[in-house]
Every structure is written in structure tokens, then in C-alpha cells.
DRENDOKE-222248 format. One record per atom (N, C-alpha, C, O): residue number from 1; residue in three letters; atom name; x, y, z. Coordinates in steps of 0.05 Angstrom, whole numbers. Each point is the difference from the previous one (the first is absolute). Example, Ala and Ser with C-alpha at 12.3 -4.5 7.8 and 13.67 -1.06 7.14 Angstrom:
% DRENDOKE-222248
LODREN num residu atome      x      y      z
LODREN   1    ala     N    264   -114    156
LODREN   1    ala    CA    -18     24      0
LODREN   1    ala     C     18     24      0
LODREN   1    ala     O     21      0     13
LODREN   2    ser     N    -28     21    -27
LODREN   2    ser    CA     16     24      1
LODREN   2    ser     C    -15     22     14
LODREN   2    ser     O     10     22      4
END
This chain:
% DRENDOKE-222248
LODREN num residu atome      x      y      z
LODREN   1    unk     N   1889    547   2487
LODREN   1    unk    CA     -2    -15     25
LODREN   1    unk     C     20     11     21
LODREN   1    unk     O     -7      4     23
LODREN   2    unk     N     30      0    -32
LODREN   2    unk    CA     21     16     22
LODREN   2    unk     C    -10     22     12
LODREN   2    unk     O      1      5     24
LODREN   3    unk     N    -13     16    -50
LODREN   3    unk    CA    -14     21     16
LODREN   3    unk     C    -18      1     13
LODREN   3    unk     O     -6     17     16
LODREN   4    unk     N    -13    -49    -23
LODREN   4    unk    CA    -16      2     26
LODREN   4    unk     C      5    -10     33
LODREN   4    unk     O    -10      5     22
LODREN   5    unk     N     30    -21    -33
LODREN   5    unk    CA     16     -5     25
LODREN   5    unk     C     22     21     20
LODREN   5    unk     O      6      1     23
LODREN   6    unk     N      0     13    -43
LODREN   6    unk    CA      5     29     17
LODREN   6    unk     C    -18     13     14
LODREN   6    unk     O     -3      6     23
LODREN   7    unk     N    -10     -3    -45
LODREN   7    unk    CA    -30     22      8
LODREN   7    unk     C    -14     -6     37
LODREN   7    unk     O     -6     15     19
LODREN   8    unk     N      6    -54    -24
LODREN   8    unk    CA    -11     -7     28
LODREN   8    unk     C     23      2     15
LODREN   8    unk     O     -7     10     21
LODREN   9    unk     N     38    -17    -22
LODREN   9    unk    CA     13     13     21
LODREN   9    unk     C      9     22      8
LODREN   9    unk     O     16      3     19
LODREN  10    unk     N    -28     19    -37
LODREN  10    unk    CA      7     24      9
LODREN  10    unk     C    -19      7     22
LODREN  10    unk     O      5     12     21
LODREN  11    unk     N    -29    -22    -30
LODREN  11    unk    CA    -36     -3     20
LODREN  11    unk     C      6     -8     23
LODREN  11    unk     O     -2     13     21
LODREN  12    unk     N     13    -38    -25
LODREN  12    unk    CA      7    -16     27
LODREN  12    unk     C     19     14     18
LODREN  12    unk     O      0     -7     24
LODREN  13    unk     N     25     34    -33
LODREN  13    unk    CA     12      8     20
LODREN  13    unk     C    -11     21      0
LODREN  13    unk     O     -5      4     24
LODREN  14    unk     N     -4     14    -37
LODREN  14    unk    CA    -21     19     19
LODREN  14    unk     C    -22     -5     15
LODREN  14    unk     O    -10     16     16
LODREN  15    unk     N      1    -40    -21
LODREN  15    unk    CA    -17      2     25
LODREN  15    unk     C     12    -10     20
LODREN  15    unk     O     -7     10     21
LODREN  16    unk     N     30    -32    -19
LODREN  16    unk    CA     18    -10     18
LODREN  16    unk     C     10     24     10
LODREN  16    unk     O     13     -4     20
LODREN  17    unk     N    -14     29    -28
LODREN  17    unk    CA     29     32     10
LODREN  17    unk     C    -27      1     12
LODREN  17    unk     O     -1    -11     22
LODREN  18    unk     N    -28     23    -32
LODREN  18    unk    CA    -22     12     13
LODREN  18    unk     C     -2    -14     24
LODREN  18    unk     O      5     12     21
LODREN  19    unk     N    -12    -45    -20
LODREN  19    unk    CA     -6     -6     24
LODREN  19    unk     C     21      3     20
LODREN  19    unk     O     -9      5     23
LODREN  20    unk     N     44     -8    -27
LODREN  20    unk    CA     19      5      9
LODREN  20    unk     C     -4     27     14
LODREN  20    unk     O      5      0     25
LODREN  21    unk     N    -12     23    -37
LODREN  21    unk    CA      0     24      7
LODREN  21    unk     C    -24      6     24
LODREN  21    unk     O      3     16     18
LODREN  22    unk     N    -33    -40    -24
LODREN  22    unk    CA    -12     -6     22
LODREN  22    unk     C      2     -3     18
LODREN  22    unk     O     -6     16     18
LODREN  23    unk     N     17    -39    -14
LODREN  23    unk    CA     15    -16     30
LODREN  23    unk     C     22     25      8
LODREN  23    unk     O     -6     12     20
LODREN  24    unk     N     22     -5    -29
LODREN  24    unk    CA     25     17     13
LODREN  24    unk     C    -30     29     13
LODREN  24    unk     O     -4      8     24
LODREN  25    unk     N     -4     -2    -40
LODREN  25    unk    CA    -26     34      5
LODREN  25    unk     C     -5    -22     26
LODREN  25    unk     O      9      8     21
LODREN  26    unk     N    -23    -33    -21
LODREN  26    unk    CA    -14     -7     25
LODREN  26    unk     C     18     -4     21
LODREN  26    unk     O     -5      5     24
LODREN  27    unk     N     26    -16    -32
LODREN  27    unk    CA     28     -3     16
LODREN  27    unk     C      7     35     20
LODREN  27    unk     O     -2      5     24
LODREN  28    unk     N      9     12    -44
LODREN  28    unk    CA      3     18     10
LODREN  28    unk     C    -18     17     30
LODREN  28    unk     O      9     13     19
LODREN  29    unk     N    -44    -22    -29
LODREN  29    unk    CA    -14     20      6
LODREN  29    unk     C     -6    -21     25
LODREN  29    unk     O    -11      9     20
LODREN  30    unk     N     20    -39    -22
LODREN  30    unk    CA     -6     -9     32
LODREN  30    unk     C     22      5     17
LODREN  30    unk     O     -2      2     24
LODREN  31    unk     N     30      1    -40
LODREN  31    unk    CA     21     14     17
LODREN  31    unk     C     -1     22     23
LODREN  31    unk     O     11      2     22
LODREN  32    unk     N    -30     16    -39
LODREN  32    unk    CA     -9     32      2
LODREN  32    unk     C    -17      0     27
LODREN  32    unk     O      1     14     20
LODREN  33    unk     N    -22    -43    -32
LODREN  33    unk    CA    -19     -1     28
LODREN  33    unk     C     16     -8     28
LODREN  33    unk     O     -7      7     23
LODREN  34    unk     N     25    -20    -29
LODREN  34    unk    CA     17    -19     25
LODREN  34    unk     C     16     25     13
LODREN  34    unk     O      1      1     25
LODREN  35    unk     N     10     15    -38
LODREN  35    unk    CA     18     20      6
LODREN  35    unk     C    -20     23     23
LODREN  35    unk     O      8     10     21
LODREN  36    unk     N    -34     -7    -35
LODREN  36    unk    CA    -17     21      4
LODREN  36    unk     C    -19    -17     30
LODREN  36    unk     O    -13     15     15
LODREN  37    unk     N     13    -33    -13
LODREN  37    unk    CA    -12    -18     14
LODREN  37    unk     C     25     -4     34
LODREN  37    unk     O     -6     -1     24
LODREN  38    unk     N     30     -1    -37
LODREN  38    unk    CA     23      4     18
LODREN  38    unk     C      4     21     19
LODREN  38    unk     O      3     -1     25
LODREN  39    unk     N     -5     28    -50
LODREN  39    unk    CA      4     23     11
LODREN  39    unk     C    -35      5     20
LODREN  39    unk     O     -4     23      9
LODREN  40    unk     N     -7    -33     -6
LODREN  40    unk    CA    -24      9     10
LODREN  40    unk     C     -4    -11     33
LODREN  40    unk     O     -9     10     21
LODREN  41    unk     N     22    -40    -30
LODREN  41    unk    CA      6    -12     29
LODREN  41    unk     C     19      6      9
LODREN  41    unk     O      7    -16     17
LODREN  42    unk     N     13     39    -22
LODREN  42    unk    CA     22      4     19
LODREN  42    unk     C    -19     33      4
LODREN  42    unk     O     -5      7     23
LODREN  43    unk     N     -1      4    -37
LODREN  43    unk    CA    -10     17     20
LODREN  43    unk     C    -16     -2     17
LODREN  43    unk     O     -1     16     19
LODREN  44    unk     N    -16    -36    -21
LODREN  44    unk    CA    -25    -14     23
LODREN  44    unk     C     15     -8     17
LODREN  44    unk     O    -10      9     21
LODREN  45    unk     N     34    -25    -15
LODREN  45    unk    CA      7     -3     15
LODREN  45    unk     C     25     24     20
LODREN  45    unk     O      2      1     25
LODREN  46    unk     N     12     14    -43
LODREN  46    unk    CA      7     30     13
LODREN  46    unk     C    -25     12      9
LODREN  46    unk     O      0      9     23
LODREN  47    unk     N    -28     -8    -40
LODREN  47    unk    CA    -21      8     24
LODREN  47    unk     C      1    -12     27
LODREN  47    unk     O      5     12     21
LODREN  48    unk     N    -10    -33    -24
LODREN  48    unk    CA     -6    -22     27
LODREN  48    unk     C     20      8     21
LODREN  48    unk     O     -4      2     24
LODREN  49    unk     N     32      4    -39
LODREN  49    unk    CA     30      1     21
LODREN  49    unk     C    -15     28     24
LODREN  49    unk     O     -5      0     24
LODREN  50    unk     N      3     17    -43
LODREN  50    unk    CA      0     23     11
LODREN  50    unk     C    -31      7     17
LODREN  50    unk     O     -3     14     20
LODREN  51    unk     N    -10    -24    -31
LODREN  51    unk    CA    -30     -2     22
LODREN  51    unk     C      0    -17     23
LODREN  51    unk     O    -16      2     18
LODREN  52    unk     N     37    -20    -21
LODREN  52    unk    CA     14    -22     29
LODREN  52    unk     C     13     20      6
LODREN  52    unk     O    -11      7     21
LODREN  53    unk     N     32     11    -27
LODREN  53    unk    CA     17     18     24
LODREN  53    unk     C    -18     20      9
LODREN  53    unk     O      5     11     22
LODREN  54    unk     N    -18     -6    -30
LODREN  54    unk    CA    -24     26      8
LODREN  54    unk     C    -18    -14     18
LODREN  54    unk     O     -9     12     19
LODREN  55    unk     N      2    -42    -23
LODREN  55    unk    CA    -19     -6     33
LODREN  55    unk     C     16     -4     11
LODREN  55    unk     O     -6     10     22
LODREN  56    unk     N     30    -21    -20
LODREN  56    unk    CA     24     -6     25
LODREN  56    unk     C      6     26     10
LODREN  56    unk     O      3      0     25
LODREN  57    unk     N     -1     20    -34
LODREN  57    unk    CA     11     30      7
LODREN  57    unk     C    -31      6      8
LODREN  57    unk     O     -1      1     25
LODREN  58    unk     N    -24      2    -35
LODREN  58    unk    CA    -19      0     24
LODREN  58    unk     C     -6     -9     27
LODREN  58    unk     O     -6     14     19
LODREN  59    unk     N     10    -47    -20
LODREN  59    unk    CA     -1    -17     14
LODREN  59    unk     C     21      9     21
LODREN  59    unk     O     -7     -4     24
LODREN  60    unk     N     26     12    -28
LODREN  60    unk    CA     15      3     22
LODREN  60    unk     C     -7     21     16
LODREN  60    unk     O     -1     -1     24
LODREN  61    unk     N     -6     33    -47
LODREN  61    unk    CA     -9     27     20
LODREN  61    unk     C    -23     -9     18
LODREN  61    unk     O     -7      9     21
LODREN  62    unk     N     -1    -28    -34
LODREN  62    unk    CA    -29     -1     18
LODREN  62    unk     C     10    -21     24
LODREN  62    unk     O    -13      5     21
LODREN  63    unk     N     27    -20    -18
LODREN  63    unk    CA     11    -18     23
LODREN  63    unk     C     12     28     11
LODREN  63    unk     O     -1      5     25
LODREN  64    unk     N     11     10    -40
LODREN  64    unk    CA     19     16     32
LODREN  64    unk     C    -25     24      8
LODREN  64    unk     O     -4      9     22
LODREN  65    unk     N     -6     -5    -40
LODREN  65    unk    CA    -19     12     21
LODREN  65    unk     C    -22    -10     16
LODREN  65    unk     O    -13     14     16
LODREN  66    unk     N     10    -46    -22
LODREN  66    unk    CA    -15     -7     14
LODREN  66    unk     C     14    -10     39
LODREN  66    unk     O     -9      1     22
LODREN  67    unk     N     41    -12    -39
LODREN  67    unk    CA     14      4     32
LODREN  67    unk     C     -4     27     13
LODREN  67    unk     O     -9      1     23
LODREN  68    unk     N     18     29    -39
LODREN  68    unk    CA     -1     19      8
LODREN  68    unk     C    -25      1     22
LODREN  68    unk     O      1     13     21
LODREN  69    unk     N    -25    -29    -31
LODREN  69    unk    CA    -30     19     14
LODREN  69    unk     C      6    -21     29
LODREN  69    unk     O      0      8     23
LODREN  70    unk     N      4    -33    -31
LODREN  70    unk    CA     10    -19     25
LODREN  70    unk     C     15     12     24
LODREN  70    unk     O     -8     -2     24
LODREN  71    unk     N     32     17    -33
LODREN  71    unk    CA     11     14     20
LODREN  71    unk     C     -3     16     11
LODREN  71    unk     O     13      4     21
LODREN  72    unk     N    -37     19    -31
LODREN  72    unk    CA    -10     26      5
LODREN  72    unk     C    -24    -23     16
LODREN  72    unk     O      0     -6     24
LODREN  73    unk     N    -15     -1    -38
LODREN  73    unk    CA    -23    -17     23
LODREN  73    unk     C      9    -26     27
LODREN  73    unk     O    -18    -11     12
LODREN  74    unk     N     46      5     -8
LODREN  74    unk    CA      8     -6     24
LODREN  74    unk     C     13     35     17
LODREN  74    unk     O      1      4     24
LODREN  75    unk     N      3      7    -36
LODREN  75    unk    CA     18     28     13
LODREN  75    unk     C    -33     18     15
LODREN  75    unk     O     -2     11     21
LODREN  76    unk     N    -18    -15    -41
LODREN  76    unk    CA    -31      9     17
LODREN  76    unk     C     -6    -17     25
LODREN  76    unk     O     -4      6     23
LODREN  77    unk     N      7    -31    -36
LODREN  77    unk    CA    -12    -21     33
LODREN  77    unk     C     17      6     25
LODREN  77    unk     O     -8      0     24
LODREN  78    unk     N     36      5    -34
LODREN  78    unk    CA      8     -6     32
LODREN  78    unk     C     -5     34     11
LODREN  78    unk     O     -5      3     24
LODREN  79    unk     N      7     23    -45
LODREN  79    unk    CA     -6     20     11
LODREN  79    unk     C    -31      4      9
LODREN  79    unk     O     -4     16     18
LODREN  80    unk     N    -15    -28    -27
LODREN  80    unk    CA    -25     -3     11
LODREN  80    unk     C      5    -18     30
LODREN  80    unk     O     -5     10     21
LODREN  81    unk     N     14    -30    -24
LODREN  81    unk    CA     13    -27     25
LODREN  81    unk     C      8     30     24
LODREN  81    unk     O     -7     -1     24
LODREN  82    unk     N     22     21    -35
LODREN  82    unk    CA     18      8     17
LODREN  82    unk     C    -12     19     18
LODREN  82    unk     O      6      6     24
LODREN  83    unk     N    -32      8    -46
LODREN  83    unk    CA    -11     22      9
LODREN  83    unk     C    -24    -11     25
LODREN  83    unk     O     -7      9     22
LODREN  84    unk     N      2    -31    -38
LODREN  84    unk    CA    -24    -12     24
LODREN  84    unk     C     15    -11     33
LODREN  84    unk     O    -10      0     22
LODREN  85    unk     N     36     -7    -31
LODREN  85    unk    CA      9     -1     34
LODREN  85    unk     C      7     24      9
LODREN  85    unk     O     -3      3     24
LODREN  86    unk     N     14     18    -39
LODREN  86    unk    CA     -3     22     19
LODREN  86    unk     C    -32     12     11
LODREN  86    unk     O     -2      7     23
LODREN  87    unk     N    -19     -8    -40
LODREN  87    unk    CA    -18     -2     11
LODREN  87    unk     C    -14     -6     25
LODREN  87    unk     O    -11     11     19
LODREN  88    unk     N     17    -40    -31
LODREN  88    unk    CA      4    -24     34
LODREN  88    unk     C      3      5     22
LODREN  88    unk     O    -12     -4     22
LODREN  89    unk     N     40     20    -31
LODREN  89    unk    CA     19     12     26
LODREN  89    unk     C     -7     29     12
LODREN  89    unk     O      4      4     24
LODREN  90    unk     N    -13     13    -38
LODREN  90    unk    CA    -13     24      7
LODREN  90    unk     C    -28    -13     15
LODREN  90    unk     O     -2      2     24
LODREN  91    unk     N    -14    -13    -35
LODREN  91    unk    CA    -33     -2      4
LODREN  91    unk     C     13    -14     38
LODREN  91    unk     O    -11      7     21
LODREN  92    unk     N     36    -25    -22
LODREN  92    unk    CA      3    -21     27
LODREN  92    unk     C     11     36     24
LODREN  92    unk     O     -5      3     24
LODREN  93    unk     N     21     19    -45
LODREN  93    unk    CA     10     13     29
LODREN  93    unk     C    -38     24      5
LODREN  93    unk     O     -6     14     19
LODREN  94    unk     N     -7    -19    -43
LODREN  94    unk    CA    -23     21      8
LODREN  94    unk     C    -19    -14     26
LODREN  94    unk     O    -14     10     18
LODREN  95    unk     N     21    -38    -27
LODREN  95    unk    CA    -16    -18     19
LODREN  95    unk     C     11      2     31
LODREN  95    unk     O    -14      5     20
LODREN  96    unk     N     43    -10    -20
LODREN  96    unk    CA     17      4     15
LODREN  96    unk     C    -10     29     24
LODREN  96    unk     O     -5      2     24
LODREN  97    unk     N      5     16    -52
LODREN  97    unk    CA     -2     29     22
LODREN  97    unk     C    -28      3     14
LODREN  97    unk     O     -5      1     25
LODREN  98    unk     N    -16     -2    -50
LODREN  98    unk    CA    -22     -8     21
LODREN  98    unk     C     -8     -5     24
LODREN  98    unk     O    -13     12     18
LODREN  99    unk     N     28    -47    -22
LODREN  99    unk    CA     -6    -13     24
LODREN  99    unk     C     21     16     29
LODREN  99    unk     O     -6     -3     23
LODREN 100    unk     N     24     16    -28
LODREN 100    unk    CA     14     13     13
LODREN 100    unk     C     -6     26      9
LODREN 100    unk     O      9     11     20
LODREN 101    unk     N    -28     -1    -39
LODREN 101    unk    CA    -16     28     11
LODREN 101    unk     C    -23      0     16
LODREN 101    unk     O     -6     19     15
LODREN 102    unk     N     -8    -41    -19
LODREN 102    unk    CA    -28    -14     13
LODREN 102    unk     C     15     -5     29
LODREN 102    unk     O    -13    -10     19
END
């Protein structure tokens, strides 16, 4: 009877070590996932960092060249503005002479 009462507690702690050894394998390998799951959202988010400095660094070339075309397209109007009053002013002395040669 002792030996069979050994016999079942020897049973009873190996499968108590096996299942022990279960839980810790599942323990470990959700560790593994959490770790691996961590490391994945910090590089998603170093992606994110760096695809935000890359539209801000677009976003901006394209604001200064869009001032840039602003200033080149006021620097046209008033030289167009400028060319048409000299125009003005030539077409008023041709008129001028004309009427002065008639």
C-alpha cells in the first residue's frame, strides 16, 4: 500500500512538473509575443515619426515655392502694369505728333 501510495505521488508530481513546465512554455511564449508585439509598435511608430518629418519637410518646399511663384507672378504684373503705361505714353506722344504734323 505505501508503494502504491508512492507510486501515485510520484504520478501526481510529474504531471504537476509537466503541467508546471506547461504554464511557464505558455508563460514564456506569451512573453515572447508581448515583447515581439512591442518591438513592432515602436517601429510603426518610428515609421509614422519619420513619414511626419518627410511631409512637413515637403510641405514646407512646396509653401516656399509656392510663395516663390507669388512673387515672381506679382514682379510679372506690375512689369506688364509698367510696360502697358509706357505704351500708353508712346501711343499718347504718336497721337500727339500726328495731330501736330496734320
Amino acid at each position: 500500500a505505501l508503494q502504491l501510495r508512492a507510486e501515485d505521488a510520484a504520478a501526481s508530481a510529474l504531471a504537476f512538473d509537466t503541467s508546471l513546465d506547461r504554464a511557464l512554455t505558455a508563460t514564456a511564449a506569451e512573453a515572447l509575443r508581448a515583447e515581439a508585439a512591442e518591438a513592432a509598435r515602436q517601429r510603426l511608430a518610428r515609421g509614422h515619426s519619420v513619414a511626419m518629418e518627410r511631409a512637413d519637410e515637403e510641405a514646407r518646399a512646396l509653401r516656399l515655392e509656392a510663395d516663390w511663384a507669388a512673387a515672381e507672378q506679382q514682379a510679372l504684373k506690375r512689369a506688364v502694369s509698367e510696360t502697358e503705361g509706357q505704351l500708353a505714353a508712346a501711343e499718347a506722344r504718336a497721337a500727339a505728333a500726328e495731330a501736330a504734323a496734320a
